[in-house]
N, C-alpha and C positions, 0 to 999 in steps of 0.2 A: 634123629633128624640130621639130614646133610650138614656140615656146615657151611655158612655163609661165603660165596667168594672170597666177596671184600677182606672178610678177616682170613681167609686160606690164604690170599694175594699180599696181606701185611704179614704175616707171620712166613710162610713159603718163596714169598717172592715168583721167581722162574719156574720152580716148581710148582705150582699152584693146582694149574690149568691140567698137567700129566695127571697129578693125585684125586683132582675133584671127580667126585661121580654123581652122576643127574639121571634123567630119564633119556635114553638113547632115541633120539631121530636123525637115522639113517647113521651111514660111516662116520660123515664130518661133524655130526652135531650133536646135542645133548642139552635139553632144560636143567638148569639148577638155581639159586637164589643168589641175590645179588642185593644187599642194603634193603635186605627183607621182600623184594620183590621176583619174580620168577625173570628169568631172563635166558638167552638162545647164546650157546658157546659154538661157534662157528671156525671151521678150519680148511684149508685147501682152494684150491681156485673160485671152485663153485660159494664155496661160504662168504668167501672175499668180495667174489662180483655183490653176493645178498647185500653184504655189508655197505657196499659202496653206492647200493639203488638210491640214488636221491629221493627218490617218488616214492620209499618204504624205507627208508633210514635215516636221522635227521641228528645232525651233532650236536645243537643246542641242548645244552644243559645234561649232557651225556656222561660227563666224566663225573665225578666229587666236586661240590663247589668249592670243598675249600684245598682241592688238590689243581683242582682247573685254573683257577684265581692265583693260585700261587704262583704253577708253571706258564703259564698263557697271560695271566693278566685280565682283569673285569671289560669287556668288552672288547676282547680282540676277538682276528677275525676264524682261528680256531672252534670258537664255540657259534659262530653263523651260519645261516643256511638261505637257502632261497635266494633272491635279488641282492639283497643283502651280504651275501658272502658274495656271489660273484663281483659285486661292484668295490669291496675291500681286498678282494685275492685280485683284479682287475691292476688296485695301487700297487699291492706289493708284488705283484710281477715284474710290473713298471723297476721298481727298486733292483729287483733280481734278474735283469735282461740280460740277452747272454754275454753281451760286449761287456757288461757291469761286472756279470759274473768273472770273467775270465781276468778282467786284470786286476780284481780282488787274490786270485788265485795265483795270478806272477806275484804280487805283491808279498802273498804269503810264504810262496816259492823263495824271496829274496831273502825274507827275515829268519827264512827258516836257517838257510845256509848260512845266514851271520852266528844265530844261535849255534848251529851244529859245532863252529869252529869254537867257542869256548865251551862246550860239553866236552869237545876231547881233550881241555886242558885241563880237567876237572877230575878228580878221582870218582865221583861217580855223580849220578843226576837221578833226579824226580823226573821220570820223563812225563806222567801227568802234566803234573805243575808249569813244568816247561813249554807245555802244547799251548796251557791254558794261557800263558804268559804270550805267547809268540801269534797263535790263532788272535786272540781278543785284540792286543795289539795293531794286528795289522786291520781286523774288518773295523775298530774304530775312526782308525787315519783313512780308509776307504771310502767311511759312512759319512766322513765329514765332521767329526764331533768337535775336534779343535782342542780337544781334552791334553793338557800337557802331561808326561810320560808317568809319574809316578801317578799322579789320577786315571789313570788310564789302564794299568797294571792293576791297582784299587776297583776299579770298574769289574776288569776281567774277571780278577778272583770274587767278585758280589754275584756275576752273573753265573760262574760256576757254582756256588750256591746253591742258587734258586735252583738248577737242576739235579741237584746233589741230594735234597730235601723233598725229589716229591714224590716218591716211594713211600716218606712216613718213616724215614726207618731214625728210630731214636733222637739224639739231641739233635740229625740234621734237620728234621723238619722244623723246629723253630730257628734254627739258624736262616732257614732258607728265608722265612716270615721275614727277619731282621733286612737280610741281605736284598729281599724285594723292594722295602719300602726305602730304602736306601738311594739302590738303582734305580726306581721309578724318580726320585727327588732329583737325581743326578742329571736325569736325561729331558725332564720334563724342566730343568734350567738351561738344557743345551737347545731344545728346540725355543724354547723364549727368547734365548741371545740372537738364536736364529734371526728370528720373525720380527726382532726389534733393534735391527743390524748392527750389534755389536760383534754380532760374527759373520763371515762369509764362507760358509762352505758352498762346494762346489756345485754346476748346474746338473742336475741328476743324480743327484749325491741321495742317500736316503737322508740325511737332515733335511736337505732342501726341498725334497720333493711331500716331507711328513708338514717339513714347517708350512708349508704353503697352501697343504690339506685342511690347516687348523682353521676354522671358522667357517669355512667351506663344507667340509663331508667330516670333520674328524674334531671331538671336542680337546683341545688341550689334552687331558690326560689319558685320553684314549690313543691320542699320537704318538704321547711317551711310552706306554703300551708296547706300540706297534715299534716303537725301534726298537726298544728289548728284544720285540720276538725276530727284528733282524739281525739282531749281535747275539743276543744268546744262543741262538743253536748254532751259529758258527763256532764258538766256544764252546758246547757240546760237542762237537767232533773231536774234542782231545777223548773222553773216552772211545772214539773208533778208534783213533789213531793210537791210545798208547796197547790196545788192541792188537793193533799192527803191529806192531813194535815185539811185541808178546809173540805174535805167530811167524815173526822173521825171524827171533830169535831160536825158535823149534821148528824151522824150516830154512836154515842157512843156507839151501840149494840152492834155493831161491835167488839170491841177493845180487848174483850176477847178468841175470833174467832180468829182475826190476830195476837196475843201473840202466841198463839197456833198451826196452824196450815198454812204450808207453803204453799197448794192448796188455802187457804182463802186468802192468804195476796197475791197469782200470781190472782184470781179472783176480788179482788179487785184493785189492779192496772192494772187491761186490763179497767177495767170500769172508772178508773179514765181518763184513753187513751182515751177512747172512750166521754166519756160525757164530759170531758173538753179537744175538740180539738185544738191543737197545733195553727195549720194552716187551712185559710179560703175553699184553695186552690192551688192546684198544675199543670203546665203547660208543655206542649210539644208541636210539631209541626208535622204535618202530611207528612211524606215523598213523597205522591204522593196525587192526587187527593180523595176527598171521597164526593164520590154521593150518599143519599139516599132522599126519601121521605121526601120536606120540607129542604133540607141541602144540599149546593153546594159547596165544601170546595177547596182549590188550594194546590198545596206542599209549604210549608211552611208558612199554617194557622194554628192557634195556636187551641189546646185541651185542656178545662181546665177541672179537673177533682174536683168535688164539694165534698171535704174530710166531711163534715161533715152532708150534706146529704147522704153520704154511709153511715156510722156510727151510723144513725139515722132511717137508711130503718126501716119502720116498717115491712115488709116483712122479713126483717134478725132479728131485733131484737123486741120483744114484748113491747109493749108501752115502745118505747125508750126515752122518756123525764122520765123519772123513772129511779134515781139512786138504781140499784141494781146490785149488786157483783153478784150475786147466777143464773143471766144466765151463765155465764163463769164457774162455777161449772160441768156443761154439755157439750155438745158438741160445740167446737171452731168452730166459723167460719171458710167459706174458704178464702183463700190468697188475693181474690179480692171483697169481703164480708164485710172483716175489714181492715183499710188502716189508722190507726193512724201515722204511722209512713210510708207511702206508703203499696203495693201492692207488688202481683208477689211472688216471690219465693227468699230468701235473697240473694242465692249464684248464681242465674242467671241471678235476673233482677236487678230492680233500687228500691228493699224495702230496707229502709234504714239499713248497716250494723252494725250499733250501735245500737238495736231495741232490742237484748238481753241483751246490756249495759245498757240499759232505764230501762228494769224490771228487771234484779239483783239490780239494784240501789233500785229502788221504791218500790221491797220486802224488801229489808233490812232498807229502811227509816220507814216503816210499822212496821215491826218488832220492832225497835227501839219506836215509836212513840205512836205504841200499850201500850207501858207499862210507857206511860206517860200520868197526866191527864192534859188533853189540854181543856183553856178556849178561845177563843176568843170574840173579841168585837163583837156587837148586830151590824147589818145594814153593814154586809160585803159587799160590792158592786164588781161585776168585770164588767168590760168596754167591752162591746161585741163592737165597735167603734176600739176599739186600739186591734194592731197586730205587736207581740203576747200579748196577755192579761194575765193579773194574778190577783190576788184577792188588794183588798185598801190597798194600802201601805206595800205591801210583808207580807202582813199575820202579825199582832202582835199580840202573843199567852203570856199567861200566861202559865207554864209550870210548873207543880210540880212531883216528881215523885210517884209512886201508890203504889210502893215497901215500 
């Protein structure tokens, strides 16, 4: 008997999805089981578009409840569909407007180049830790939290955690548990100080606009929720970036290109998306029955969509085991093509709406990084086994500056 995803996915990680074998329908797809249930591995454009049919693919309750609850949070808007998700991705768009966006991203730009200048005074750095420290910091003083600096460092490292942990992979997973119920208690006092004016964050602020949801559309701890899942995948982007970091380092050509020019540093962070996938994999469930040739599927059999065999189509991308920037220079893929951060269309479907947050970040970490000479250690290893994976020991770089 096959075995089980789920445990190919805990034990293999990244590998998983290459190794597993099912019953073949057609090139991109293939039945095999999934938490004892039969389920559709889906790859490439066309698998993407299936996955992302609202009217035949539905999130709710798609992932592990106690992987989803962990990373996401009990009622965010991750696991909604229907009315329902549109009218909570509706708020947190709101949150993530582009003007919002953008000077979250000067902000981060600013902190980064304060940080950079005591990295090179430094014999060497964590460039993880450092991201985590620098990224979190700044979308909290953006979000409005009011949080003073050492709380707020305390924060960042709680919410890197939580995505550190939800892979399963050994002692992180309970760490991650700790570090949620932590961060939930934290923010769920920032949005009350809010609401009961002992603090004033700003108009359009995500405190402000979560606090003012509460009683309205959003209960108390479902808002606390919702601001995690604004600050924590910003602080998820330290694993693209110390990524980045990784692939400057074994592409020094580069670093003169990305000082210079901002098409080069957005072309080189789609490739760093693409060639160091986040995620093995991403799930849904099929709203009614799906019959084809080879594939007998019931309503509520699960859809897994193989993120990093899309990403790797050789059909989309030209000898995609070849890190190179200079496809992204040309014509972009389409919307279920490239799926680093999910599919679809941001403001319709379910592509993740921090995806613009990701690469304002990871240009301006380029930027910065460009005009730094970055050494690392010989025999970097990353763990394609562990999820999400990152480079040995958060990247330890020598840093000097080039100026």
């Amino acid at each position: 008997m096959a075995l089980d995803l789920a445990l190919r996915l805990w034990r293999q990680g990244y590998d998983a999805i290459p190794s597993a074998r099912g019953w073949p329908v057609g090139r991109d797809a293939f039945v095999t089981r999934l938490l004892g249930r039969p389920a559709l591995v889906v790859r490439g454009p066309e698998g993407a578009r299936l996955f992302y049919d609202t009217d035949r693919v539905r999130r709710e309750k798609a992932a592990p409840a106690a992987l989803a609850a962990l990373l996401f949070g009990r009622g965010a808007v991750h696991g909604l569909d229907g009315r329902e998700h549109a009218e909570r991705k509706a708020l947190m768009m709101r949150v993530l407007e582009p003007a919002r966006v953008d000077d979250l991203v000067r902000r981060a730009g600013a902190d980064l180049d304060r940080a950079a200048l005591a990295w090179s005074s430094r014999e060497q750095v964590v460039l993880f830790d450092e991201l985590v420290r620098t990224y979190g910091g700044a979308v909290q003083a953006w979000a409005g939290t009011g949080l003073p600096a050492a709380d707020a460092d305390r924060l960042s490292r709680e919410l890197a955690r939580i995505v550190d942990g939800f892979g399963g992979a050994g002692a992180a997973y309970p760490r991650a548990w700790l570090a949620r119920r932590r961060s939930d208690r934290v923010l769920r006092a920032v949005l009350r100080d809010a609401r009961e004016g002992r603090t004033s964050p700003p108009e359009g602020s995500a405190v402000r606009l979560l606090a003012d949801a509460v009683g309205q559309a959003l209960p108390p701890e479902v808002a606390a929720v919702e601001l995690g899942n604004v600050l924590r995948p910003t602080v998820a982007v330290a694993w693209f970036g110390t990524f980045a970091a990784l692939a400057l380092t074994e592409n020094p050509s580069w670093a003169a290109r990305l000082a210079a020019d901002v098409a080069a540093r957005e072309a080189f962070a789609h490739e760093v998306r693409r060639f160091y996938p986040f995620v093995p994999a991403l799930a849904g469930r099929f709203t009614g029955s799906y019959v084809r040739t080879g594939a007998r599927l019931r309503r509520g059999d699960r859809i897994v969509l193989d993120v990093p065999g899309t990403d790797f189509d050789p059909r989309t991308f030209e000898h995609p085991e070849v890190f190179a920037p200079e496809r992204f220079l040309q014509e972009m893929p389409g919307p279920f093509a490239f799926v680093p951060q999910g599919g679809g269309h941001p403001e319709t479907g379910h592509r993740c709406p921090g995806e613009r947050v990701a690469m304002g970040l990871l240009t301006e970490t380029l930027r910065v990084l460009a005009g730094l000479d970055l050494a690392a250690p010989s025999g970097v290893r990353v763990d394609a086994r562990r999820i999400p994976t990152r480079p040995t020991g958060g990247l330890v770089l020598r840093v000097r500056s080039r100026r």
